[in-house]
N, C-alpha and C positions, 0 to 999 in steps of 0.2 A: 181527802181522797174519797171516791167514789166507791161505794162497796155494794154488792147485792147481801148481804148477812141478813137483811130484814126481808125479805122475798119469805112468802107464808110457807111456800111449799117446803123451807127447811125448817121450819120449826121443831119435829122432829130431831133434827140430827145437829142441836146445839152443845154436846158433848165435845170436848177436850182431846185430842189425841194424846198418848201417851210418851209418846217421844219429844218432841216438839208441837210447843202448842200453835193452833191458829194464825196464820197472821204474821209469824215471828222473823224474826232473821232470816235470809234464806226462803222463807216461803212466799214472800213476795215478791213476780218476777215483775220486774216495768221493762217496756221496751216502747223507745218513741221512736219515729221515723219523720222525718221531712222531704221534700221532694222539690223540685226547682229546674225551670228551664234552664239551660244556658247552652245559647247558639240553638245549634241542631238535635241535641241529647240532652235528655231531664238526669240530672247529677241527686244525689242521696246526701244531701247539705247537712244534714242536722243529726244526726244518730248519738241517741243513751239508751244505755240496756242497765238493768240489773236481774244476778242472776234468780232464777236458773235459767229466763230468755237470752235468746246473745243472737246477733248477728253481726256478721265479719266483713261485708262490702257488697256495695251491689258490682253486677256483672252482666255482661250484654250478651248472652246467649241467643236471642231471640234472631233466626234470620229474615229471616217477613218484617219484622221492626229493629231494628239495629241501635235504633237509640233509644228504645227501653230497658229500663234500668230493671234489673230482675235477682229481686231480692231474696235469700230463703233463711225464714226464720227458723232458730235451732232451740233447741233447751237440753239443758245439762244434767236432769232428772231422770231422763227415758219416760217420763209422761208425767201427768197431773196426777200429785200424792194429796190423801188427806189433807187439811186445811192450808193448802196453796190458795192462792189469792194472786189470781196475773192480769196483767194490764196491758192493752195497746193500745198507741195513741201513734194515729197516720195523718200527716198533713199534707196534701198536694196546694204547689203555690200554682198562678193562671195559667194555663196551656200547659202545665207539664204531664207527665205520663207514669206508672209504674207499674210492676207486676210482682206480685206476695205470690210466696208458696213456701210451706212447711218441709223440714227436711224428711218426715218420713210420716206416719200415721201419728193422729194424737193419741195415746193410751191413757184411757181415764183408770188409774189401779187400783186394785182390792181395797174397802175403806172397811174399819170398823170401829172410827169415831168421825165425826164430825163431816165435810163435806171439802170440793175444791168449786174454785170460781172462776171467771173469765170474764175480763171488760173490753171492751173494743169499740175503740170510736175514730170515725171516718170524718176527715173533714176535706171538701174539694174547691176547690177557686173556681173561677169560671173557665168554661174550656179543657179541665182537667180531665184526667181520663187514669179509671185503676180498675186494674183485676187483683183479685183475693179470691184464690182456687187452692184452698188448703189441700190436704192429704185430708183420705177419710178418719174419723173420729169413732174409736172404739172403748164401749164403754163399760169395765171388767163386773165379774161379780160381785155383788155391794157395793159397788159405786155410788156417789153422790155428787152429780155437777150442775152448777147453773152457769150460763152464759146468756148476757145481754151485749148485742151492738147495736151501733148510732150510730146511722150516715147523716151527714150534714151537706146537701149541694146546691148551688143552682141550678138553675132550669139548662144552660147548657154545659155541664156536665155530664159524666158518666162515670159507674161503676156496676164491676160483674162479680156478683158475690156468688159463691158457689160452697157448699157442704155436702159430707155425704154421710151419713148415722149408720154403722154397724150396729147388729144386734149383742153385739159382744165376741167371744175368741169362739165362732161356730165352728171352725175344723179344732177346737184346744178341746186334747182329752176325749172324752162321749160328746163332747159339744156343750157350749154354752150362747143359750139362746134368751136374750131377755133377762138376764138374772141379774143384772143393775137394778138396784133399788132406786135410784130416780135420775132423769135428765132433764135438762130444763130448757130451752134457747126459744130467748127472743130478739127479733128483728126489729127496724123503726124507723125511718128516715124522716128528715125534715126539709124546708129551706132555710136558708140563710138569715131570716128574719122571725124563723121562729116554726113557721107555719109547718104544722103535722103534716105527712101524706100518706101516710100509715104505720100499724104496728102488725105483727104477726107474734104468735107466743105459741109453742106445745109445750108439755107438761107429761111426762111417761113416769108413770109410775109404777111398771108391770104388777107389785106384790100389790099394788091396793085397787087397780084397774086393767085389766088383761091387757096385753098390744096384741096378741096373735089372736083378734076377732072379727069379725064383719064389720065394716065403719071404724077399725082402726092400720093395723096392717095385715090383716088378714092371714093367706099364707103367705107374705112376704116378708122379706129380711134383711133388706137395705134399703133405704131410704134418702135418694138425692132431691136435694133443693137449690134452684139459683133463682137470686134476683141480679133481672136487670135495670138498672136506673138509670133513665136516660130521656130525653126528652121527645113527645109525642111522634114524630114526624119519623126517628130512627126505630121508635118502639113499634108502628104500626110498619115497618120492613121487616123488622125481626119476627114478628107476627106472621104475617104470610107465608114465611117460609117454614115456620114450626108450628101453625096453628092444627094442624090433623093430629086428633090423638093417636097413641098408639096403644093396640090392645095385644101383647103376643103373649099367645097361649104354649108355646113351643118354647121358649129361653126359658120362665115367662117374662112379662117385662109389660110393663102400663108406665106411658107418661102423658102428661099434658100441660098446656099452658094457659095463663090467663092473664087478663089483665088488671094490674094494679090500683086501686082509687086513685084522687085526684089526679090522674095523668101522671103516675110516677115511674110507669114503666110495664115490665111484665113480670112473673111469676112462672117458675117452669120447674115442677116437680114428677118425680120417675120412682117408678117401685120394680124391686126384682130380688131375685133369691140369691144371687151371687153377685161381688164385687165391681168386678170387669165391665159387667153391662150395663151397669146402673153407670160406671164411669166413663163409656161409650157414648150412651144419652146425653150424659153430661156436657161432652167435649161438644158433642156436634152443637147444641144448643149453643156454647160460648165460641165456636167458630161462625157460626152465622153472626151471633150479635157482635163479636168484632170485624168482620168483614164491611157490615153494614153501617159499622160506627165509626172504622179508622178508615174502611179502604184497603185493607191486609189481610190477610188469612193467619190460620196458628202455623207453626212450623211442623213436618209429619210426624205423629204419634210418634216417638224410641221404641223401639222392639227389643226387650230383653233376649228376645231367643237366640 
């Protein structure tokens, strides 16, 4: 099994939790997914979870795509505890389609021993097509998380990877801002034969490196990232229509995009001080790149009100 335990930045926090240790029973969630055409609707073929991830069936909510299979991944936890150790492994087989999303925010919770992990690996056939648009990712005080993904595609494939990093529970209490002791996520995609086309990694460690400064997040306090991967020709549409940064001094709100090495796609990252807008940015960014990549638009935002 693949683990990140040896990543330098926990070096630190190789202590034992108290309750259950590391690793143990119950702290490692697996959840595998497969995916597969048949006919006119890619069907959810292969599914093993162990807890605390689980999912229960895909469902076809999507109306703009009807035959995407739209999965939401659960855990039985209420968030990533102390020495959790979880795993996803996605396979889409040739031409099929799917769409990932988290039932509600991840809560990385209070640590004060040891650390939680996350592995995530994408693998796409030719033709194949996935969004991964989690809920945003909140990370408590004294936290300690690393997560690494791996996309695997061909050159005509796609995938829309999207995140969004809270600073922590900012309306909990006086407010908590930054007081996770560290987070970790890195990005990486390859092709099929091996070949890199890039990596991305940050590293937050507020107590030993401030985040609220100039050249990190400044005054801002959420942080969206998407990549899209996808081949030159859809990337450079997607491009045109999101290439004007934005700088609003009013919300506030700064995003921009760029493009990825070796022709792997783009990059489109958004900073702003509250939730909503940063998940505004986000949407409009993955409604352009799947209009221009399926032919479909998203379906209208749900209005709680």
């Amino acid at each position: 099994m693949i683990t990140l335990d040896s990543a330098r930045e926990l070096a630190p926090y190789q202590d034992q939790p108290a309750q259950l240790p590391a690793a143990s029973n119950g702290k490692v969630g697996m959840l595998r997914l497969g995916f597969e055409r048949r006919g006119e609707r890619t069907i959810l073929h292969d599914l093993y979870r162990q807890s605390p991830l689980l999912v229960q069936r895909a469902l076809y909510w999507d109306e703009e795509m009807p035959q995407l299979p739209c999965v939401m991944i659960l855990t039985t936890s209420g968030g990533v505890l102390q020495g959790d150790r979880l795993h996803l492994d996605v396979d889409l087989a040739p031409g099929s389609q799917a769409h990932l999303v988290t039932q509600s925010a991840t809560k990385i919770q209070e640590m004060d021993a040891n650390y939680g992990t996350q592995i995530q690996r994408f693998t796409l056939a030719e033709d194949a097509y996935l969004e991964y648009l989690p809920e945003p990712t909140i990370p408590y005080r004294g936290s300690r998380f690393v997560t690494d993904t791996q996309v695997r595609l061909p050159l005509s494939a796609t995938m829309l990877y999207g995140e969004i990093l809270q600073p922590g529970r900012k309306h909990y209490g006086d407010g908590e801002l930054f007081a996770y002791d560290l987070f970790s996520c890195s990005v990486r995609a390859e092709r099929p034969d091996g070949r890199q086309l890039f990596v991305e990694k940050f590293v937050a460690a507020p107590a030993t490196f401030e985040t609220a400064r100039v050249g990190v997040m400044d005054r801002f306090h959420i942080f969206g990232n998407v990549v899209l991967l996808t081949d030159p020709g859809r990337a450079a549409r997607v491009y045109d229509r999101t290439s004007a940064p934005v700088w609003d001094e009013q919300t506030p709100l700064a995003s921009a995009v760029s493009r990825l090495p070796n022709e792997a796609g783009l990059v489109f990252k958004v900073l702003g001080q509250e939730t909503e807008p940063v998940r505004a940015a986000v949407r409009a960014f993955c409604v352009a790149a799947r209009e221009e990549v399926t032919g479909h638009t998203f379906p209208p935002a749900f209005s709680w009100r």
